[in-house]
C-alpha positions in Angstrom: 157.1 57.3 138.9 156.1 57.2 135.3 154.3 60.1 133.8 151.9 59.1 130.7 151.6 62.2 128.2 148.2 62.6 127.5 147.3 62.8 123.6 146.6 66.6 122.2 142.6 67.0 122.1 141.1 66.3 118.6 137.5 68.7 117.1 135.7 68.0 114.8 133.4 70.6 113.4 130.7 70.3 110.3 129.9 72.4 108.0 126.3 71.4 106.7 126.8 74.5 104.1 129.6 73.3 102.4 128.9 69.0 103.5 132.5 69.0 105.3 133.1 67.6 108.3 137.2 69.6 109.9 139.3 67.8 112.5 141.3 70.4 114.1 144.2 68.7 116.3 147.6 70.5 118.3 150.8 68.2 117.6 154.1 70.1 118.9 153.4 73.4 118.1 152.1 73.2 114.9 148.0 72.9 114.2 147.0 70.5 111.7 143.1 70.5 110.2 142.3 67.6 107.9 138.9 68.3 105.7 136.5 65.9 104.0 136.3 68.6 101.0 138.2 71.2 99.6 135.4 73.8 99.8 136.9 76.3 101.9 138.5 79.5 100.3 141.7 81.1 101.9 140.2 83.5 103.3 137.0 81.6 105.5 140.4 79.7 106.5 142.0 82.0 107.7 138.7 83.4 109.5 138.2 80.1 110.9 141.8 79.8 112.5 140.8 83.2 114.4 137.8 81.5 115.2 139.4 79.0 116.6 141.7 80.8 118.9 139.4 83.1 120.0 137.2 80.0 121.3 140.4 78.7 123.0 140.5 75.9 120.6 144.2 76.7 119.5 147.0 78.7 120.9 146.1 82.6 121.0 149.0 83.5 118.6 147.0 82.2 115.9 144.2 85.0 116.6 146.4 87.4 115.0 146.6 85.8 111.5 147.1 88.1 108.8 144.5 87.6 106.5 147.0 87.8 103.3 149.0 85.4 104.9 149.4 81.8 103.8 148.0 79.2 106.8 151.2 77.5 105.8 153.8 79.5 107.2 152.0 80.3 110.7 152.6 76.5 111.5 148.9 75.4 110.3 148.5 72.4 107.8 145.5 72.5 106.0 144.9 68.8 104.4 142.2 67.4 102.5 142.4 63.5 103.8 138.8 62.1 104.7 140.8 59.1 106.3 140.2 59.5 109.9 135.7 59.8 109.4 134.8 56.0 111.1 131.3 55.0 110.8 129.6 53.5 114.6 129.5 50.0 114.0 125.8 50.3 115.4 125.2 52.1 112.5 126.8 49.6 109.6 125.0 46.7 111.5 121.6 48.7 111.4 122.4 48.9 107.9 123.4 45.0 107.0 120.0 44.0 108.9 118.1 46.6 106.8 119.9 45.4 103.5 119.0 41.5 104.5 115.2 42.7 105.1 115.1 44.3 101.6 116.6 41.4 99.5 114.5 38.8 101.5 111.4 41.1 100.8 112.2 40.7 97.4 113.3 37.6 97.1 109.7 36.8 98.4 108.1 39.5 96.1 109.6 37.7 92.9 108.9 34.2 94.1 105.3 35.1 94.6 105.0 36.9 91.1 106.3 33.7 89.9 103.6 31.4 91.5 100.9 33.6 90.2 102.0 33.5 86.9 102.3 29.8 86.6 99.0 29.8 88.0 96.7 31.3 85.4 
């Protein structure tokens, strides 16, 4: 019987203070957050790894985080990558039929200018 491994759970959290969007994600004992921004300081990290753990996000050994120490050498990677944000394709085609509308509407805007200035 063949047993698929089910991928670690992914979060994403936003921040609308700071515009950052965190994806927090388990791989192999080690927790890796990848930010939009570099806008966090060391020590709201380090508050929002306890935060974390104590929501059951993360493992519970993480609630104990020093807050002098470095993320780093507690096994959490802190990136800035804003790699992994996808757009909804319902959302870009909303967009391209929006973007068609305006250039058409002004297409027909600067034709008819034209006509009425040929006309007087």
């Amino acid at each position: 019987m063949k047993s698929t491994a089910s991928p670690p759970p992914v979060y994403e959290f936003y921040f609308p203070d700071v515009d950052t969007l965190l994806q927090v994600e388990e791989t192999e004992g080690a927790v890796v957050i990848r930010a939009t921004r570099d806008s966090f300081s060391d020590r709201r990290k380090a508050s929002f790894i306890r935060e974390l753990a104590a929501e059951g996000f993360i493992p519970d050994s993480y609630s104990w985080l020093a807050r002098d120490a470095a993320p780093s050498t507690l096994g959490i990677r802190w990136l800035v990558d804003f790699s992994w944000v996808r757009l909804p394709v319902a959302a870009l085609a909303e967009t391209d039929r929006m973007i068609v509308r305006l250039l058409a509407g002004g297409f027909f805007l600067w034709l008819g200018l034209l006509l009425w200035l040929f006309q007087r």
